[in-house]
C-alpha positions in Angstrom: 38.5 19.6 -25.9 37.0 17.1 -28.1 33.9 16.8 -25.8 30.8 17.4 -28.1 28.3 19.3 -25.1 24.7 17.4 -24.9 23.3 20.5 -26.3 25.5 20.6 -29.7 24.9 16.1 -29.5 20.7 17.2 -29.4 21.8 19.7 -32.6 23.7 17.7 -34.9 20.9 14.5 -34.3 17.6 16.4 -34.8 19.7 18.1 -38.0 20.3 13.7 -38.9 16.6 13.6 -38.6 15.7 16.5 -40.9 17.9 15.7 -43.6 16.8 11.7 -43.5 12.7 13.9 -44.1 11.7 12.5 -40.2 10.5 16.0 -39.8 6.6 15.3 -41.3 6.9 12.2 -38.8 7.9 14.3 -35.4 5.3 16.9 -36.6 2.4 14.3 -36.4 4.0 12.3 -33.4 4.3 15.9 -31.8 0.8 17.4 -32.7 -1.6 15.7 -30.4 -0.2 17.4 -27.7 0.7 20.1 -29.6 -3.3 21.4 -30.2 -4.2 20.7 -27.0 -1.7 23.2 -25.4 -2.6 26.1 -27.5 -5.9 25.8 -27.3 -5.3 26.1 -23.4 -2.9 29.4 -24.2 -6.1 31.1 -26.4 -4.0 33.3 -28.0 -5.3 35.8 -29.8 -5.0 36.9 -33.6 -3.7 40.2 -32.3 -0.9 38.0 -30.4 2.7 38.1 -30.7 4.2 34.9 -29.8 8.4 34.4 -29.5 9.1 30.4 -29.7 12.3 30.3 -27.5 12.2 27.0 -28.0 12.9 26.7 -31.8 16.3 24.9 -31.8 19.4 27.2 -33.2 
């Protein structure tokens, strides 16, 4: 007990990063490979897409 698990460490340090406004920085660091992948996905209007990889 008292361990913090890598997973809640990740959580509490991109939450640090939110609330310090680094988000509008990660989102241009992130988008040049960002575009590139969904282009390569073509998804479609008519697509539903689930991000499982949102963060909690």
């Amino acid at each position: 007990m008292g361990e913090i698990s890598k997973a809640e460490n990740l959580r509490e340090e991109f939450n640090r990063w939110a609330e310090a406004g680094r988000g509008e920085g990660m989102e241009q660091d992130h988008l040049p490979i960002t575009l590139p992948v969904l282009e390569k996905m073509r998804i479609a209007p008519t697509n539903n897409i689930l991000d499982v990889g949102c963060g909690a």
